[in-house]
N, C-alpha and C positions, 0 to 999 in steps of 0.2 A: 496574570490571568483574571478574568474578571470576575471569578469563582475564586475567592481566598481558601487555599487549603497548605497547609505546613508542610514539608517537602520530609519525610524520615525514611531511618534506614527498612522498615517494612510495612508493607501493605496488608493490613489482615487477612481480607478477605472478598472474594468475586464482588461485591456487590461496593464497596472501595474501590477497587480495582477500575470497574466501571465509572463512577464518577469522576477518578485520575481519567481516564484517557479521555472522557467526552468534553469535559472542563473546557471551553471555547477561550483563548486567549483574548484580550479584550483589540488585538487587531481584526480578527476575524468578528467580532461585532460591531465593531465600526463598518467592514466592509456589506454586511447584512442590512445594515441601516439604509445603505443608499441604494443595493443590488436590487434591481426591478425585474418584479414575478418570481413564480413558484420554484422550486428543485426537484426534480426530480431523478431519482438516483436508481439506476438500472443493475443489478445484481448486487442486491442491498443485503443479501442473505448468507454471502458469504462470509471469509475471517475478516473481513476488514467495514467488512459492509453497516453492519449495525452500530458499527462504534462512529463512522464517519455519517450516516444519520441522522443519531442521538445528537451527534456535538451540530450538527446541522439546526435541528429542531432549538435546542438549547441558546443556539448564537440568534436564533428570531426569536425567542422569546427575551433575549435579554437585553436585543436591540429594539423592541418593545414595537413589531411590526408584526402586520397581519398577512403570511406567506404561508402557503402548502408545501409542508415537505414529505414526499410523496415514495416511501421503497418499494422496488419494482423486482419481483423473483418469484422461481417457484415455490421457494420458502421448503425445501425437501426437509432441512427440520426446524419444525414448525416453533421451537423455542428463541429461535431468531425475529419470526413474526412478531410474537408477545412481546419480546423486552419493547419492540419499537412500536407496537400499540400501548403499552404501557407510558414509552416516554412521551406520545404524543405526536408518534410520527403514524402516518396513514400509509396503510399497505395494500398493496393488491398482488393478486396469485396468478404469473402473467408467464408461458412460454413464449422466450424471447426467438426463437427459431420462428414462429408460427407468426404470418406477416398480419392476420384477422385480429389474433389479439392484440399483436402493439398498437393496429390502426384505432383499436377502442381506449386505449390507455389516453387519459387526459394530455392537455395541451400544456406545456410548459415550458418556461424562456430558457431554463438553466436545467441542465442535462449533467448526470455523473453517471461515465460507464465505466461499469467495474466488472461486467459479467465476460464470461468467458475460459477455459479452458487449460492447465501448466500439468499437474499431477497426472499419470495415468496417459500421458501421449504415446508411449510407447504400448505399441500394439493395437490403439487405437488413434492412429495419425490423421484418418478421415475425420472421425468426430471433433475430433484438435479446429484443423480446418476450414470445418464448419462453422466452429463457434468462433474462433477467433477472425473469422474474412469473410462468411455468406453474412451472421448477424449483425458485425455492424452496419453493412451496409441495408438491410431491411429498416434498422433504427436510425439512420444518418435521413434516408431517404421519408420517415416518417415525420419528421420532426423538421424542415427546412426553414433556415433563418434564428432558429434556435442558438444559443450558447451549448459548447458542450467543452468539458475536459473529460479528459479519455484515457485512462488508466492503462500504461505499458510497461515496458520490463528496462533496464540495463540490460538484460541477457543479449539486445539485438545490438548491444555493442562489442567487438573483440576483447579477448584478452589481451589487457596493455599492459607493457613494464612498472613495474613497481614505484619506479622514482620519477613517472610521469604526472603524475598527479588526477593521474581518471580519466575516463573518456568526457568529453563535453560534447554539447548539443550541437557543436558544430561539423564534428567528426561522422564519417562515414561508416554508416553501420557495419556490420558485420556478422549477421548470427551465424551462430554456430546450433547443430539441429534443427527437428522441424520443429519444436516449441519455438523455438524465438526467433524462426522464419515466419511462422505465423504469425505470431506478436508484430513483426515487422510488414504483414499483410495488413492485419486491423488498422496500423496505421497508415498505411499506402491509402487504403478504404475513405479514413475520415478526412484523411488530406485534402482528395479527390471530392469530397462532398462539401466541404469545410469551402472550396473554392467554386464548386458546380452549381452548390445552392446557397449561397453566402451565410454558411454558417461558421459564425468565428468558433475557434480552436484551440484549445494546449490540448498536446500531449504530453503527460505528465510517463515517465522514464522512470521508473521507484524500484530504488533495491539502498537494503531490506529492513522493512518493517519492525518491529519488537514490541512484544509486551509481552505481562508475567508465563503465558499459556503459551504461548510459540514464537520463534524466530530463528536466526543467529546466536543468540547470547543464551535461549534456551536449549538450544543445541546444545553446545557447549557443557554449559552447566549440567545437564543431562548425561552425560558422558563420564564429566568428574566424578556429580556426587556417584553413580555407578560405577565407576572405578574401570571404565571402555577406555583402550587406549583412542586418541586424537591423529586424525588424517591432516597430518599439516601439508599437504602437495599443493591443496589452494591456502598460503600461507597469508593473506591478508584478505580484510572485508571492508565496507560499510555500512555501517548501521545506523539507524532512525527510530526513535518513539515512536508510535503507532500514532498517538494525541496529535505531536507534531506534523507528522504524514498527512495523517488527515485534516487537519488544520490548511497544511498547504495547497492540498486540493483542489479544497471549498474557497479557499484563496483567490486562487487562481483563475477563477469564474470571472473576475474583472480586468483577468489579463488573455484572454481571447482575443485571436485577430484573423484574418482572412488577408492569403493563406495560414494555414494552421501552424501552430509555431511547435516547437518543442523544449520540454521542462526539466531536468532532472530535479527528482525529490529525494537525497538520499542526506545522510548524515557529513558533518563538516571534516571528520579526521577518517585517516586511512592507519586500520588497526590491524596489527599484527594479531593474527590466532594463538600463535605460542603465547607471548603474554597476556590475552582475556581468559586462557585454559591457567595459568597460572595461577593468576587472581582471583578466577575461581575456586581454587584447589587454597590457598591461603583461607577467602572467608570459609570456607567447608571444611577445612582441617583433613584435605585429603591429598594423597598422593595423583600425580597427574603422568601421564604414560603418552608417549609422540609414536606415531609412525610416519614414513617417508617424510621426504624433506622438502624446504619451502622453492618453488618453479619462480623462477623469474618475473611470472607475469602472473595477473588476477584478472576478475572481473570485480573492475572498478570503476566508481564515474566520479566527476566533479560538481559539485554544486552549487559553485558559486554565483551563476548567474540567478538562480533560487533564490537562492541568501540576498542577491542585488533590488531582490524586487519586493520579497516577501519576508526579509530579516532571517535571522539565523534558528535553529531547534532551541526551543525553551531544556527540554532532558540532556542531560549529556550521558554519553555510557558507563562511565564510575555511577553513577544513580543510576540506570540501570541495572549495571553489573548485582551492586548491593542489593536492591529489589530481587532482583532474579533471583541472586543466590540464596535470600532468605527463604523466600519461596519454594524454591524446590526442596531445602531441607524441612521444611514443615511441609512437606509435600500435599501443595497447592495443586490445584486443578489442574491442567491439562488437555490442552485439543489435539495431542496425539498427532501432527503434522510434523514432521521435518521439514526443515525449506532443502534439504539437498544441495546446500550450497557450496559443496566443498564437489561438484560435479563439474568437471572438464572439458566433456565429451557431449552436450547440449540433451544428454538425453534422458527424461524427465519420466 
């Protein structure tokens, strides 16, 4: 990385934690070096938004270039704003629904959409919808000739056999629900614009994220140290560093093409649940409790063509496991999200 910092078994504390995941690996500053004009990163305010940012902001200054990186949200809480005015990233308080504001939102060559719509679809499936297939196309449509990588799910692929080794990019979606019908709309959207107004493209396909406050592994871990028996019916997952995640991204801005291509960003190994609930339950000195048994089939993707282009995740999940697990028993912070990933039924 290009940030020297010692790899141990815990992280003290939030403001640690921070520096771990923004730390720009020094490919992603090489790639900053040569990437021509601004970023601009569209719901920057979210779980993932401010950390992909910072290492944004971080990777220009330490490829020692004069770029705007610009986070675009309502910013509903506003302690997201500050870490990213504090690191240096510039913000504005912008409803992405509203076509007046985007039109005023600065001009920029490199585009990261992250905003959009998963939690809470159920019961409101219009508003789903909306966010995920009327706004990108307002943002596709403002921005023509632009780069953009465009934040989507695994979810818009089926559940495949276990010993198939994940869905790839080349395989024919399948969502299951209206979350990750829509997902698979916002993508139809930028495709469609990605080729109508020659704006090059990834879709980046991410499952699932991790760091100390939420994921898969904090799931988990959350369960054990609380002594919750574990739903193993989705008996296997992937998982990803958040650092990593976001690294491959901001990456990917140089792999843009017309038409729009598509990315999977997810973790290298396909891990069984029963054994990360274990191994949880070992470093915590706790007893671990199963319910239902493991379904033949997951929601899994394969990553290699990622890995072909952008190398492999610097974290592996043993370091995050031990992270994680320390964490929760000095009961570390907390953003209170479950990913729900052990849902079958698409409904969110």
């Amino acid at each position: 990385m290009s940030e020297t910092f010692e790899i141990h078994d815990s992280i003290p504390d939030v403001e640690c934690l921070e520096r771990v995941l923004t730390t720009p690996p020094e490919s992603l500053v090489e790639c900053f070096r040569t990437l021509e004009g601004d970023v601009l990163i569209l719901g920057a305010g979210g779980k993932m938004g401010p950390t992909l940012a910072v290492m944004a902001q971080r990777a220009t200054q330490a490829a020692g270039v004069d770029r705007r990186i610009v986070g675009v949200s309502r910013f509903s809480q506003p302690e997201s704003e500050l870490t990213l005015n504090q690191a240096g990233v510039e913000t504005i308080r912008c409803d992405l629904l509203d076509p007046g504001q985007v039109a005023a939102l600065p001009n920029a060559a490199n585009l990261v959409f992250m905003a959009g719509m998963k939690f809470g679809t159920t019961g409101q499936e219009s508003m789903t919808w909306t966010l995920n297939t009327v706004l990108p196309g307002i943002v596709a449509r403002r921005f023509p000739g632009s780069r953009f990588v465009v934040f989507s799910t695994g979810n818009v692929y089926p559940l495949t056999p276990i010993d198939q080794g994940g869905s790839r990019e080349t395989d024919p979606p399948e969502p299951l629900g209206e979350y990750a019908a829509s997902c698979l709309g916002r993508e139809r959207v930028f495709a469609y614009y990605a080729t109508a107004l020659g704006s090059p493209t990834v879709i980046a396909r991410l499952n699932y994220a991790n760091e100390l406050r939420y994921g898969v592994l904090v799931d988990l871990a959350m369960k054990v140290w609380y002594e919750q028996p574990i739903d193993l019916t989705m008996g296997y997952v992937n998982v990803i560093w958040q650092g990593d995640a976001c690294s491959m991204i901001l990456r990917s801005l140089e792999h843009t093409t017309v038409p729009a291509s598509i990315l999977n960003v997810v973790g290298p190994d396909t891990l069984r649940v029963r054994d990360l609930a274990e191994q949880f339950g070992q470093l915590m000195n706790k007893p671990v409790r199963f319910t239902g048994s493991e379904a033949p089939d997951a929601l899994l993707s394969n990553g290699q063509r990622g890995y072909e282009r952008l190398g492999r995740p610097e974290i592996d999940p043993r370091q995050m496991i031990r992270w994680i697990a320390d964490w929760v028993m000095r009961d570390g912070h907390q953003l209170a999200r479950p990913t729900h990933f052990e849902c079958r039924d698409g409904k969110f």
